[in-house]
PASETI-777788 format. One line per 5 residues: their letters; for each residue z, x, y of N, C-alpha, C. Coordinates in steps of 0.05 Angstrom, whole numbers, plus 5000, padded with zeros to 4 digits. Each point is the difference from the previous one (the first is absolute). Layout:
N
a) Z:X:Y:Z:X:Y:Z:X:Y  ...
END
This chain:
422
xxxxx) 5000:5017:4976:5000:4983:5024:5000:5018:5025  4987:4992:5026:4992:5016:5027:5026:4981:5015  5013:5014:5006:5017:4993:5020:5003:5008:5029  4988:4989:5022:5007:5011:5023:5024:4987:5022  5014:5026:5002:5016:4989:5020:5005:5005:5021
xxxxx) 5002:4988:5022:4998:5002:5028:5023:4995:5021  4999:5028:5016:5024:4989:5008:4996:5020:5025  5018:4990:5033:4998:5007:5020:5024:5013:5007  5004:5018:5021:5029:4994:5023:5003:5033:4986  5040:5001:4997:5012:5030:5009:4998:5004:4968
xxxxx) 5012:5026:5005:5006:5006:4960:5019:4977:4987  5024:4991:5009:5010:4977:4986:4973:4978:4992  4981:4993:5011:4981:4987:4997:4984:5013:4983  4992:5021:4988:4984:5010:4986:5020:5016:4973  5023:5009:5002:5008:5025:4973:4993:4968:4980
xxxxx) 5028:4980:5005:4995:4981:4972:4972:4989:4987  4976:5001:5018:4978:4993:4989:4994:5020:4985  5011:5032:5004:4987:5026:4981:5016:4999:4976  5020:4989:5004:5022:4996:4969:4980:4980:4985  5001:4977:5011:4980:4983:4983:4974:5005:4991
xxxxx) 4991:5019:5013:4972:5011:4990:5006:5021:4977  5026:5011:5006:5004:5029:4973:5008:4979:4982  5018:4974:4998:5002:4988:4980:4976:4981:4982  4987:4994:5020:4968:4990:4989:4980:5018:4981  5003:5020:5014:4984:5027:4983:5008:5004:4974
xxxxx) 5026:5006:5007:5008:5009:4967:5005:4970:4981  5000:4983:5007:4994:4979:4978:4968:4999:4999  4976:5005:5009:4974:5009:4998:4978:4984:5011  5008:4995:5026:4991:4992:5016:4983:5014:5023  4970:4989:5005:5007:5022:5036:5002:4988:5014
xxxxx) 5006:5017:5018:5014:4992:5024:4997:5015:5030  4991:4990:5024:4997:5008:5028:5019:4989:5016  4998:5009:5019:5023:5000:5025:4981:4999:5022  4999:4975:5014:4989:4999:5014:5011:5011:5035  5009:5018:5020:5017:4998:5015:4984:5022:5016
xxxxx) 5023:5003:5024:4989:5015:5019:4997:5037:4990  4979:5006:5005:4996:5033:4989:5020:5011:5012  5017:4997:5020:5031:5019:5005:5013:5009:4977  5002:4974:4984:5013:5010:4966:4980:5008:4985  4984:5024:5004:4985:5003:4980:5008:5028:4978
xxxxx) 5024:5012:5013:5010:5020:4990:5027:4990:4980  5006:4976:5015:5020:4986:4970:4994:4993:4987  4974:4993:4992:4978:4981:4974:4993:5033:4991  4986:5010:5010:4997:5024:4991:5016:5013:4977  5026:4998:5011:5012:5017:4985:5002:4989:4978
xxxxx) 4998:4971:4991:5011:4984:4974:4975:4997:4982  4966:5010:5016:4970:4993:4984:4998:4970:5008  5004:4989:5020:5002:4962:5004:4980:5013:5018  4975:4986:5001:4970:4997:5021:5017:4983:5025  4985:5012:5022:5002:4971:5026:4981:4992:5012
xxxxx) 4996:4980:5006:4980:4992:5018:5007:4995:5024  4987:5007:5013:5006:5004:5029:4998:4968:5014  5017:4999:5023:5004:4972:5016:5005:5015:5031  5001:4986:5012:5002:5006:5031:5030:4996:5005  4996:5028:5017:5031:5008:5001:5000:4999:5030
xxxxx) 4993:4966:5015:5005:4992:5023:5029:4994:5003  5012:4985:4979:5032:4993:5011:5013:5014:4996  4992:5026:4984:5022:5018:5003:5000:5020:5018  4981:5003:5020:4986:5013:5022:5009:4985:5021  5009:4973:5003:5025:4983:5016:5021:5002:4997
xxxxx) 5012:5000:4979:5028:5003:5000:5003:5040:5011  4985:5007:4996:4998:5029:5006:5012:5002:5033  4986:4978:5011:4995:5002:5035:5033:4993:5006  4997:5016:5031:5022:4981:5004:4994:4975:5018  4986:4988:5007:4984:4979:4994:5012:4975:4976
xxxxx) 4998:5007:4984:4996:4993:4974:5032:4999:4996  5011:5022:4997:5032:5001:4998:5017:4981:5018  4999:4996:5025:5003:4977:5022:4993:4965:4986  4980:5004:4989:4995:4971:4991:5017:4991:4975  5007:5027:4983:5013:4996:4973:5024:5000:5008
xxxxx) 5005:5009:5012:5030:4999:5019:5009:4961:5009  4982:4988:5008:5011:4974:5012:4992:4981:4971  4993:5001:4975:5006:4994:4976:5021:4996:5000  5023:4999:5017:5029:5001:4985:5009:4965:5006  5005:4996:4976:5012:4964:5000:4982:4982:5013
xxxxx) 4996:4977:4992:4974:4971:5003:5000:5005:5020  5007:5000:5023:4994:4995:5029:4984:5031:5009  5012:5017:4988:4979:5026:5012:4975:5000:4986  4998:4987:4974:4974:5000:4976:4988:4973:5024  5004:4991:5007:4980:4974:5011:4995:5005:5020
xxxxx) 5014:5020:5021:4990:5020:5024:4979:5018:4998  5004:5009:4977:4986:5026:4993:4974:5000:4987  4998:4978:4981:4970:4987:4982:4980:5006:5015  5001:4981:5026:4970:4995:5014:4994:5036:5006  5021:5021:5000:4990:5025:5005:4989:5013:4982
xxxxx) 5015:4995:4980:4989:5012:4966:4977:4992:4995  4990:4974:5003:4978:4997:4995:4973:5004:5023  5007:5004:5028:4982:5005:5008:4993:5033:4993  5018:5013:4993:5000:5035:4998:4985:4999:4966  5003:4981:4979:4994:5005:4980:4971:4994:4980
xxxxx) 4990:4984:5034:4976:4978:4988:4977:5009:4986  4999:5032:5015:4975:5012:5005:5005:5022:4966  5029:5005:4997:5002:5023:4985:5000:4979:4977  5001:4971:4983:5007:4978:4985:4967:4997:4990  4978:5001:5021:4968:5005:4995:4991:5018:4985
xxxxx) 5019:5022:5011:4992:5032:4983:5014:4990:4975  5021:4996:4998:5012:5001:4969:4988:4986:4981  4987:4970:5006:4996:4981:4986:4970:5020:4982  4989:5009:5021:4970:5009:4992:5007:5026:4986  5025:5009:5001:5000:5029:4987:5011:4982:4969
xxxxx) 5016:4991:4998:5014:4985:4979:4981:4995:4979  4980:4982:5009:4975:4991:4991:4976:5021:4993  5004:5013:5009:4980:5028:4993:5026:5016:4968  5024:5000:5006:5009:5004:4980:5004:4990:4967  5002:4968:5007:4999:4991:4982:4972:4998:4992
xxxxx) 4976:4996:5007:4967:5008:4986:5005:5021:4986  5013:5022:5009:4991:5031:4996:5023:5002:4978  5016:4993:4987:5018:4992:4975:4989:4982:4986  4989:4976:5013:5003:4980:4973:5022:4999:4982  5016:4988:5013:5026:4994:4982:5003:4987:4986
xxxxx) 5011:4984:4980:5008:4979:4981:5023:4986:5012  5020:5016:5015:5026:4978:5017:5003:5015:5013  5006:4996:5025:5009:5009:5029:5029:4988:5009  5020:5026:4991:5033:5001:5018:4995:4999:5027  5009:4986:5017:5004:5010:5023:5020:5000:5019
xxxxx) 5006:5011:5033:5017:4993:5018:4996:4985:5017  5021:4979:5006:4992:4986:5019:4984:5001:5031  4996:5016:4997:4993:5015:5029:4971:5008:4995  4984:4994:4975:4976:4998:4988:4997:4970:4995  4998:4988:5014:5000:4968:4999:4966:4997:4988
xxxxx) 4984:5013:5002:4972:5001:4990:5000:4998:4984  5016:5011:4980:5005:5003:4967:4989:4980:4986  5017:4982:5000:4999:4975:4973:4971:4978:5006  4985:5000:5027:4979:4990:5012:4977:5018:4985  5000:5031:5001:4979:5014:4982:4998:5001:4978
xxxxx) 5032:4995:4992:4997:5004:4961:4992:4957:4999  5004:4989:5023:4984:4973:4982:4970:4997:5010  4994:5019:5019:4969:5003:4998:4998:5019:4976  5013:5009:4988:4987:5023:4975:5005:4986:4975  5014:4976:5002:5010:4980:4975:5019:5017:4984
xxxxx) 5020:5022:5020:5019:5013:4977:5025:4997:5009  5026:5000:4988:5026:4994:5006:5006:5012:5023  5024:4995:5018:5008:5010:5029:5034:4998:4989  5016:5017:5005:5025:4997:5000:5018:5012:5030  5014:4993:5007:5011:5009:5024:5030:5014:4991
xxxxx) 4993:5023:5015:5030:5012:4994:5020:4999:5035  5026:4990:4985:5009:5000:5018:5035:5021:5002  5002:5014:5032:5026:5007:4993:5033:5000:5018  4982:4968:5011:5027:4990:5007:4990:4965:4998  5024:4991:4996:4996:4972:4982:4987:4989:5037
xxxxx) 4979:4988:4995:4982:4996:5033:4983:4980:4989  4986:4987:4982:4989:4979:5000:5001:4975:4975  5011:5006:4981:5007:4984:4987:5027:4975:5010  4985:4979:5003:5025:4980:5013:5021:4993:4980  5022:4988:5014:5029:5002:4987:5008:4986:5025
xxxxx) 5018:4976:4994:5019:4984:5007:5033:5018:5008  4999:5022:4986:5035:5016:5010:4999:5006:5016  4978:5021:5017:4999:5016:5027:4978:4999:5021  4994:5001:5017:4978:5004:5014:4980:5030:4989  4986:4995:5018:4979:5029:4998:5019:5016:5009
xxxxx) 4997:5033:4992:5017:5025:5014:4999:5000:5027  5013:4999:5019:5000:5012:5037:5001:4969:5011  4996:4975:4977:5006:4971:5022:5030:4999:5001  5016:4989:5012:5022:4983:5009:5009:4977:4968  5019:5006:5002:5019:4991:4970:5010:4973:5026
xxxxx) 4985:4976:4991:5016:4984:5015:5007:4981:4969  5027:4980:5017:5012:4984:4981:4975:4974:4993  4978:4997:5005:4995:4985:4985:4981:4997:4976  5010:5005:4987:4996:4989:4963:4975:5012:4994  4986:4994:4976:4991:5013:4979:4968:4983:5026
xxxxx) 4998:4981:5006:4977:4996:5016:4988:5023:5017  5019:5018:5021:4996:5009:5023:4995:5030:4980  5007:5008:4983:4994:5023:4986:4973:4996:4993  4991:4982:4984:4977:4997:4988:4980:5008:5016  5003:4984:5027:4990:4991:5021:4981:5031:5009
xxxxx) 5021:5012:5013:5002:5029:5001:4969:5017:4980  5004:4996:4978:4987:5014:4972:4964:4990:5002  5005:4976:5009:4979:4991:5002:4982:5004:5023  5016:4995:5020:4992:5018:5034:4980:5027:4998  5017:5008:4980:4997:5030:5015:4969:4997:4968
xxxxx) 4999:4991:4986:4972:5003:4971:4974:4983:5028  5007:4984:5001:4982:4984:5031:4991:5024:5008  5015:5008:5017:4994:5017:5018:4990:5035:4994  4997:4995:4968:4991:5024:4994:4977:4996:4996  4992:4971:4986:4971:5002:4992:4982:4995:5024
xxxxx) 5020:4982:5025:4980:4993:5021:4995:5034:5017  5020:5010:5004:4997:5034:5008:4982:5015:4984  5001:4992:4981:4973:5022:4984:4974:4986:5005  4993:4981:5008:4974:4985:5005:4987:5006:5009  4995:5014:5022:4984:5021:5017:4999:5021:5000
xxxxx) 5006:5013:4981:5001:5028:4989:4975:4997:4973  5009:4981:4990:4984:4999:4969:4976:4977:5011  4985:4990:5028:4979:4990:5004:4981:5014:4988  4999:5027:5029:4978:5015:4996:4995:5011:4968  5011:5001:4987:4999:5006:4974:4984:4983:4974
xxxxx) 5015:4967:5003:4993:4976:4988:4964:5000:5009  4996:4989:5028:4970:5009:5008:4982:5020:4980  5013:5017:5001:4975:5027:4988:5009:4994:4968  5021:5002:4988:5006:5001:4972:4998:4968:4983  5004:4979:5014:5009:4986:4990:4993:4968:5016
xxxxx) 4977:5002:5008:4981:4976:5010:5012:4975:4991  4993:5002:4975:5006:4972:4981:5027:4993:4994  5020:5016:5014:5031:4989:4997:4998:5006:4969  4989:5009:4984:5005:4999:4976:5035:5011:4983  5006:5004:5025:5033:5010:5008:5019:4975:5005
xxxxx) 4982:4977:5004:5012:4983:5021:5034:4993:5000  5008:4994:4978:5030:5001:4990:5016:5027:5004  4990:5018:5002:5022:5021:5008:4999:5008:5034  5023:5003:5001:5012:5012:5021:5029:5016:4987  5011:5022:5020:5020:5010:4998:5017:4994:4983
xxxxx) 5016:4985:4984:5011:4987:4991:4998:4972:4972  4966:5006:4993:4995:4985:4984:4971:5022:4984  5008:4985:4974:4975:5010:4982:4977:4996:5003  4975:5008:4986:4983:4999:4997:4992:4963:4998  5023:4987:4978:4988:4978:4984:5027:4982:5025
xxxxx) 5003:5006:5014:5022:4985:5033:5029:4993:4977  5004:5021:4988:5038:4997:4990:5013:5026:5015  5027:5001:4998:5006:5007:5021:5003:5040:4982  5000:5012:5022:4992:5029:4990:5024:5010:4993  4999:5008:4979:5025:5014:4988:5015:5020:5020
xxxxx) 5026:5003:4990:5010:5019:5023:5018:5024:4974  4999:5023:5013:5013:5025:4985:5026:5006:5025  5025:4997:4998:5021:4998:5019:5016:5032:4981  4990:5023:5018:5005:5023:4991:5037:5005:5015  5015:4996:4989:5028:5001:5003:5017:4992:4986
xxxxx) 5026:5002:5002:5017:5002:4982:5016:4969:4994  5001:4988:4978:5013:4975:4996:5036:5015:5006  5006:5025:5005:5032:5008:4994:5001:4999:5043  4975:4996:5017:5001:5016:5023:4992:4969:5018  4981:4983:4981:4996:4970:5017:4997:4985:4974
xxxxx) 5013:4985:4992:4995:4982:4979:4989:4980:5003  4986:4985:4981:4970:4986:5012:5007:4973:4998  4991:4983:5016:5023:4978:5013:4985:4978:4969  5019:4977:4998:4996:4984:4976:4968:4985:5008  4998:4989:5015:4976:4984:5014:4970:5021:5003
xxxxx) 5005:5027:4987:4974:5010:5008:4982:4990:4987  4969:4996:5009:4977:4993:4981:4987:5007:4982  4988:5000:4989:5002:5008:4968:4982:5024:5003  4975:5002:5017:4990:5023:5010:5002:5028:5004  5035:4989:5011:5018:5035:5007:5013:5008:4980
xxxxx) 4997:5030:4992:5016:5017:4985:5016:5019:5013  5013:4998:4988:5026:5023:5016:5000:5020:4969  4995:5032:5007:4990:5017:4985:5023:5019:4992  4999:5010:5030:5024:5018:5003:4986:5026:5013  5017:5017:5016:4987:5020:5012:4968:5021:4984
xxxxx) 4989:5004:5015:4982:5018:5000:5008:5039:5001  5012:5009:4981:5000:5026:5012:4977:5020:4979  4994:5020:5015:4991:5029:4997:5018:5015:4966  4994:5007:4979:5009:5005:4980:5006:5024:5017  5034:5009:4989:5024:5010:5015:4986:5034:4998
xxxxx) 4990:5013:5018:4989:5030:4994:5026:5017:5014  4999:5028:4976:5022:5026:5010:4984:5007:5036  5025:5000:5008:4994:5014:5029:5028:5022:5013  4980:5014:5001:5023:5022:5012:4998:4997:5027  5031:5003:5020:5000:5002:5025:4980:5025:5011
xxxxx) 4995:4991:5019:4989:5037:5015:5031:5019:4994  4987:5024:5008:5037:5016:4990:5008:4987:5032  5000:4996:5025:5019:5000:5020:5012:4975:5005  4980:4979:4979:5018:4970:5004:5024:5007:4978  4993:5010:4969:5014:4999:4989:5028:5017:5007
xxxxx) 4997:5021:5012:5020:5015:5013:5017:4983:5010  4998:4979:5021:5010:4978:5022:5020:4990:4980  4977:4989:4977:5021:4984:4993:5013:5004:4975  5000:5027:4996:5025:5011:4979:5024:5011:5022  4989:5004:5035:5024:5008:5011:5019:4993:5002
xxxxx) 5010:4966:5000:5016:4985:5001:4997:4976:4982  5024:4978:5011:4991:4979:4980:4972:4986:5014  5000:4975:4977:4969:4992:5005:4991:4983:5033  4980:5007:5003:4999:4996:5024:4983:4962:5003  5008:4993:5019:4974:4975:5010:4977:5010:4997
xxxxx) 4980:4976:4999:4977:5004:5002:4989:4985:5024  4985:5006:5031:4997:4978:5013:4971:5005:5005  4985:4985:4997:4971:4992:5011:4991:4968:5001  4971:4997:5012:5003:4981:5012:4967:5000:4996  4993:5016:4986:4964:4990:4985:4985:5010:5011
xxxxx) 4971:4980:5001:4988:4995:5019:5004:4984:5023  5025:4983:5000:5008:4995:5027:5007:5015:5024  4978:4999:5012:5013:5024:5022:5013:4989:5023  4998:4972:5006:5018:4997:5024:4987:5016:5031  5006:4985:5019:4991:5002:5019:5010:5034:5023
xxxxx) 5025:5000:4988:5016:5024:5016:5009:5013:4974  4989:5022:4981:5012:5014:4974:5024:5010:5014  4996:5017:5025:5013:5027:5010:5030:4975:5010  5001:4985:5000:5028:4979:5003:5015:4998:4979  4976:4995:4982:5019:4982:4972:5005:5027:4987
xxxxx) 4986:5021:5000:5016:5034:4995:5026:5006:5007  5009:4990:5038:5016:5002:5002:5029:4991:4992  4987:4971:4994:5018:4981:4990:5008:5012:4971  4986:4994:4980:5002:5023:4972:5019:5022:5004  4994:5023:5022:5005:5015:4988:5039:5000:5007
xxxxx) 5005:4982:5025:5033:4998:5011:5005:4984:4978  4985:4979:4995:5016:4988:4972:5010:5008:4977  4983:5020:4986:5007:5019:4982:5027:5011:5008  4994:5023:5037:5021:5002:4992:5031:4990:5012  4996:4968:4999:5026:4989:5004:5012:4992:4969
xxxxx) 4983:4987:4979:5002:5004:4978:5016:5022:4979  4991:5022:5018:5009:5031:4978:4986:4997:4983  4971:4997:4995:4996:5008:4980:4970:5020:5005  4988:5011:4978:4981:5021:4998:4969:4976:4994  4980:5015:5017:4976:4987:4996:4973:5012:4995
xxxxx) 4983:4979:4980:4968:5006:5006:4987:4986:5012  4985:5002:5020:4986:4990:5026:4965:5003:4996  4991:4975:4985:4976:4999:4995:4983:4988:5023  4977:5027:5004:4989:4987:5028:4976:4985:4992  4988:4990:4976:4985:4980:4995:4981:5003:5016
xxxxx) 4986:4984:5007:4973:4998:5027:5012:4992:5029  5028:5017:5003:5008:4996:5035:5021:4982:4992  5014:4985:4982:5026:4990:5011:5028:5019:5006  4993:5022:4998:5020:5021:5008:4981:5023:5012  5011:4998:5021:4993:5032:5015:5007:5018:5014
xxxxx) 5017:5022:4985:5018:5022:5019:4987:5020:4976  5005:5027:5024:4987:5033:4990:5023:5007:4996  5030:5004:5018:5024:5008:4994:5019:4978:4986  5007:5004:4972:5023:4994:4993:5033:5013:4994  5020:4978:5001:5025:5024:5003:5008:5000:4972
xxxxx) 5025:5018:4994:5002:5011:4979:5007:4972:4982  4993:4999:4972:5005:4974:4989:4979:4979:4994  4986:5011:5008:4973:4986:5007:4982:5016:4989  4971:4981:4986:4965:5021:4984:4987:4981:5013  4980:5008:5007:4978:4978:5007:4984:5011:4980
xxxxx) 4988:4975:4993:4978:5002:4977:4980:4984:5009  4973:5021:4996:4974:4982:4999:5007:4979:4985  4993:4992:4979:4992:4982:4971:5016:5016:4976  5009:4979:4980:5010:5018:4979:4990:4963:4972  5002:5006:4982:5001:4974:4979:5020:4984:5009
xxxxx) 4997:4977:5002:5025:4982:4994:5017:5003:4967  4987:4997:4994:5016:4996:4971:5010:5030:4987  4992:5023:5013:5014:5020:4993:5014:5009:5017  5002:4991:5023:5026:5006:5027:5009:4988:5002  5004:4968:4997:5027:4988:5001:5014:4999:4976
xxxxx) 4998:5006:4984:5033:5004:4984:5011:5019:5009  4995:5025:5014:5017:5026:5013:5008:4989:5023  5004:4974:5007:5005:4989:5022:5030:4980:4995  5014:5005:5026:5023:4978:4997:4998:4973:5010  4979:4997:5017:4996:4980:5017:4965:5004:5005
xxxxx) 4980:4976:5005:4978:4997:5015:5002:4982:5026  4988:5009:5018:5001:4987:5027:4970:5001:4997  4994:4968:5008:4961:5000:5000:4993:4981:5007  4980:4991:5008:4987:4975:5023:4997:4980:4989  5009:4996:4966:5001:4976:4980:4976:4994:4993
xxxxx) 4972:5012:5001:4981:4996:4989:4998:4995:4969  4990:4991:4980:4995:4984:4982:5007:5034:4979  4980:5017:5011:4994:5015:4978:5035:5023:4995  4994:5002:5027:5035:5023:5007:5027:4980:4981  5002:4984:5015:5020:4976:4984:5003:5003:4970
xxxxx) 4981:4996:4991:5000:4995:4969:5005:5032:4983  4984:5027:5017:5003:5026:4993:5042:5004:5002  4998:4993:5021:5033:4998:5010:5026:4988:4981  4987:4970:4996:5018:4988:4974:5000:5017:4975  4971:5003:4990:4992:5013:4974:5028:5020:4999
xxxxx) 4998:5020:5019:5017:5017:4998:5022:5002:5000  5025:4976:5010:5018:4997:5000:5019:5005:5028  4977:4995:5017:5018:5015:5025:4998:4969:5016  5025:5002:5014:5010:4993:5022:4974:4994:5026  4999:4977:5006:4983:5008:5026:5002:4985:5018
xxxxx) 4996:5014:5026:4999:4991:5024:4967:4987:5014  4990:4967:4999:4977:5006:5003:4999:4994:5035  4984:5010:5014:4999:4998:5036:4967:4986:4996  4995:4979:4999:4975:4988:4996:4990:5001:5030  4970:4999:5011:4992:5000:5021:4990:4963:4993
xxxxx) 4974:4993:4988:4991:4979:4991:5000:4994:4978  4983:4976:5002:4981:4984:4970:5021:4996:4983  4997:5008:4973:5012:4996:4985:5029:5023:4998  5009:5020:5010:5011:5022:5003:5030:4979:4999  4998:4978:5020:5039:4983:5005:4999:4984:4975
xxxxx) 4986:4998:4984:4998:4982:4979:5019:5026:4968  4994:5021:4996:5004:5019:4990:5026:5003:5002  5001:5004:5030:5027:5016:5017:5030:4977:4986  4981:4979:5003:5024:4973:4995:5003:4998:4965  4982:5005:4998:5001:5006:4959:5027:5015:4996
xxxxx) 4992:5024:5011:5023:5020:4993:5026:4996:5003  5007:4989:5031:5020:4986:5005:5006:4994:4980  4995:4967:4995:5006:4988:4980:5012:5000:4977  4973:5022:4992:5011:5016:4971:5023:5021:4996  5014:5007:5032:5022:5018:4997:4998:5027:4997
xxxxx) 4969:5006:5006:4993:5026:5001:4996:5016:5014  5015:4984:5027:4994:5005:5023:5006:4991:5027  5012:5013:5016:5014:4986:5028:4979:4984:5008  5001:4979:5015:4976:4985:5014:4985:5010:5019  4979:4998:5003:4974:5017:5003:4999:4995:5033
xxxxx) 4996:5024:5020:4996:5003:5021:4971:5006:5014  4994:4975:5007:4982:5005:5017:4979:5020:5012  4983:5010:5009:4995:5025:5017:5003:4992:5021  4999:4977:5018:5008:5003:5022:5023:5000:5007  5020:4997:4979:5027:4995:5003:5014:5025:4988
xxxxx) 4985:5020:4994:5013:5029:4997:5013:5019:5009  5031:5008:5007:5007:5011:5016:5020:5022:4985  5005:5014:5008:5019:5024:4977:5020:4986:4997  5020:4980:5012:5030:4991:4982:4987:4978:4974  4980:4985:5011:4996:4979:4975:4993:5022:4976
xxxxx) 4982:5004:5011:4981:5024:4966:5017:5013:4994  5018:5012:5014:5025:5029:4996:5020:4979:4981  5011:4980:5008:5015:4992:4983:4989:4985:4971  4969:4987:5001:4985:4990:4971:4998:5022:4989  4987:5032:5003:5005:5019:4992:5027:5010:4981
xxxxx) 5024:4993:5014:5022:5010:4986:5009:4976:4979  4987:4977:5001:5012:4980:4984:4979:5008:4979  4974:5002:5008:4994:5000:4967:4999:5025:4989  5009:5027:5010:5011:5025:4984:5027:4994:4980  5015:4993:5018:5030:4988:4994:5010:4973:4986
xxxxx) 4992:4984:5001:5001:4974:4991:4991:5003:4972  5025:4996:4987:5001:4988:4969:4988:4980:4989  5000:4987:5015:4984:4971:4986:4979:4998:5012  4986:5014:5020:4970:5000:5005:4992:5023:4981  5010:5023:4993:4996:5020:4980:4992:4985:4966
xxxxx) 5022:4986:4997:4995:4986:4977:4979:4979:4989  5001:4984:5028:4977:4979:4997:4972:5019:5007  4995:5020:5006:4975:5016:5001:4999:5008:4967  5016:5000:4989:5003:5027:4978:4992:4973:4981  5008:4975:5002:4992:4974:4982:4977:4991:5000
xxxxx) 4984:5006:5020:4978:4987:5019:4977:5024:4981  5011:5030:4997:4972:5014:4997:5007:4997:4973  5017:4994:4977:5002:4995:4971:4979:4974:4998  5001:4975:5016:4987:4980:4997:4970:5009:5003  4991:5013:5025:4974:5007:5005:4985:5012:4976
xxxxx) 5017:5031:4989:4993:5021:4986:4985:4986:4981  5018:4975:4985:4992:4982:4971:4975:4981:5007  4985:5002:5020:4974:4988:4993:4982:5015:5008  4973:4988:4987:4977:5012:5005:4987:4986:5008  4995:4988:5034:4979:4996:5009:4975:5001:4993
xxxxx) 4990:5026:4994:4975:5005:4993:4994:4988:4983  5016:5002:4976:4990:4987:4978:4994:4973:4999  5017:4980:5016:5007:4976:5005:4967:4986:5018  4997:5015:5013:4985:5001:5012:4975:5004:4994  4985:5020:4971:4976:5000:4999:4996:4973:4981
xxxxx) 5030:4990:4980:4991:4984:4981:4988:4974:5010  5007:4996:5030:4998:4973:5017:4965:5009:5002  4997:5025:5005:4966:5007:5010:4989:4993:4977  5002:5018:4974:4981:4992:4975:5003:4970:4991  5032:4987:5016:4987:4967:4983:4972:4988:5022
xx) 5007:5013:5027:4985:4976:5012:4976:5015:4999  4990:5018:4987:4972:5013:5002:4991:4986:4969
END
């Protein structure tokens, strides 16, 4: 079976699609990666092909431009401020994608197409190609449910109606938002609507498109009311590879005990050289020792004081267990590397889905409640810092949390859902 899968945005958006592709392979499948050529040295290294897509939105979030807009994403009222900007900034780069997408999937010929939501093209070409479409998802965002609203709406008191409500809003407004993106496309490919039943969100034959919900039933457990459509799998990771520190990280952190880990991704935030500052008095009101991941700009200082490594990039999954604590922007992919391991964390979400995560953890006791970025200042972080180094029962409920994770296999869970529906 040809499997292509497609997927957009930062590395949290792309490593779990390369897990699923090394797990596809070795059961004897092939398999492509459809994504932006930036990762073409992480496919590389595993023998996974890519096909290239337009690496317009990630050439926005790059800007600071772009960073400013991702910035007023924070909670419904800044997302309904901020839309009419996203989309006028994204209209032009959504043309390029659709036509690069579509040049990808010809140039595979696939048998079923995984994809990310953020490839809304997807399941419309695999039902112009008459082949299965599955959507991978990795934060619970479109499957409706009566318990909660969508992630970043307002938890109001009224009832299982106003939740629904919500779920449905936002599937509306995805297929009517993708409509003029996938014109020019329908025109040249697809005259005769011979598609006519799909859109975003529906099959080929108009049932509703399966969903792959890549996370942990121990991290969001999947509410009773979901539709029969959604699977909840379990994380996506990278099969666990030996990694040695460089000798001067490992030095750091045989010097003392184990240190934090704080980065903040590809979120870079509007002022890095602030939220540096903030970081680095927090640490040290805390007392404790740190690594300071400068990611693509969410941290930026040349001098650090004693107690302190700044690190380019290092693995998640082989640096946080030498870790006592993670501090990180709560993105989907950091989060779950974070639990896996057993650590404590502090998440400082900027947008999107990041306060949805932040509040998981909470919850789950693995973690002081999640601060803001605009609400970042050295006593709040200095003191979430010392609670989850110190804190026994956030220690413990982390240490329960990565036993639950460790015992599933996503992947696996996950291709059996692909080979039934192929």
């Amino acid at each position: 079976m040809r499997v292509l899968l497609a997927t957009i945005g930062t590395r949290g958006d792309v490593q779990p699609f390369l897990a699923l592709a090394l797990g596809l392979r070795a059961r004897g499948h092939e398999v492509a990666i459809a994504t932006c050529p930036r990762f073409a040295s992480m496919l590389d290294a595993h023998g996974i092909p890519l096909l290239p897509l337009d690496e317009g939105l990630l050439e926005l979030l790059d800007s600071t431009a772009g960073r400013a807009i991702f910035a007023g994403l924070d909670g419904a009222l800044g997302m309904l401020r901020t839309i009419p900007k996203v989309l006028r900034q994204v209209g032009p780069i959504h043309h390029r994608l659709v036509a690069a997408a579509w040049a990808a999937t010809e140039a595979f010929a696939p048998d079923v197409v995984v994809h990310h939501p953020k490839l809304f093209c997807m399941p419309v070409f695999a039902a112009r190609r008459g082949i299965p479409a599955l959507l991978a998802l990795f934060v619970p965002m479109l499957a409706p449910t009566g318990t909660a609203p969508v992630p970043g709406l307002p938890r109001l008191p009224l009832g299982h109606g106003y939740n629904r409500l919500t779920w449905h809003a936002l599937r509306l407004a995805m297929r009517a938002g993708s409509a003029p993106w996938l014109r020019p496309w329908r025109r040249r490919h697809d005259p005769e609507h011979r598609a006519r039943a799909a859109h975003p969100l529906r099959t080929a034959r108009d049932r509703p498109l399966p969903m792959l919900h890549a996370f942990s039933a121990a991290v969001c457990p999947p509410p009773g009311d979901w539709p029969a459509e959604a699977t909840l799998t379990g994380y996506w990771f990278l099969p666990e590879a030996d990694w040695t520190p460089p000798p001067a990280l490992a030095a750091f952190i045989d010097a003392g005990p184990a240190p934090v880990y704080v980065g903040f991704g590809s979120m870079a935030g509007v002022d890095p050289a602030s939220t540096t500052r903030v970081v680095l008095d927090a640490v040290a009101r805390a007392g404790v020792r740190a690594v300071l991941a400068t990611g693509w700009g969410g941290i930026a200082v040349s001098d650090v004081p004693a107690g302190v490594f700044l690190l380019d990039a290092a693995p998640h999954a082989a640096l946080f267990p030498r870790m006592s604590a993670v501090i990180h922007h709560g993105g989907a992919g950091t989060t779950a590397a974070g639990l896996r391991a057993g650590c404590p964390t502090v998440v400082c979400p900027f947008a999107v889905d990041q306060p949805f995560w932040g509040a998981r953890v909470q919850a789950l006791g693995a973690g002081p409640a999640p601060i803001p970025q605009r609400q970042l200042d050295p006593r709040r972080l200095g003191d979430a810092i010392h609670a989850a180094v110190h804190d026994p029962a956030i220690r413990n409920a982390a240490r329960r949390l990565s036993q639950a994770i460790r015992a599933e296999d996503g992947v696996a869970a996950a291709i059996a859902r692909i080979e039934a529906a192929a």
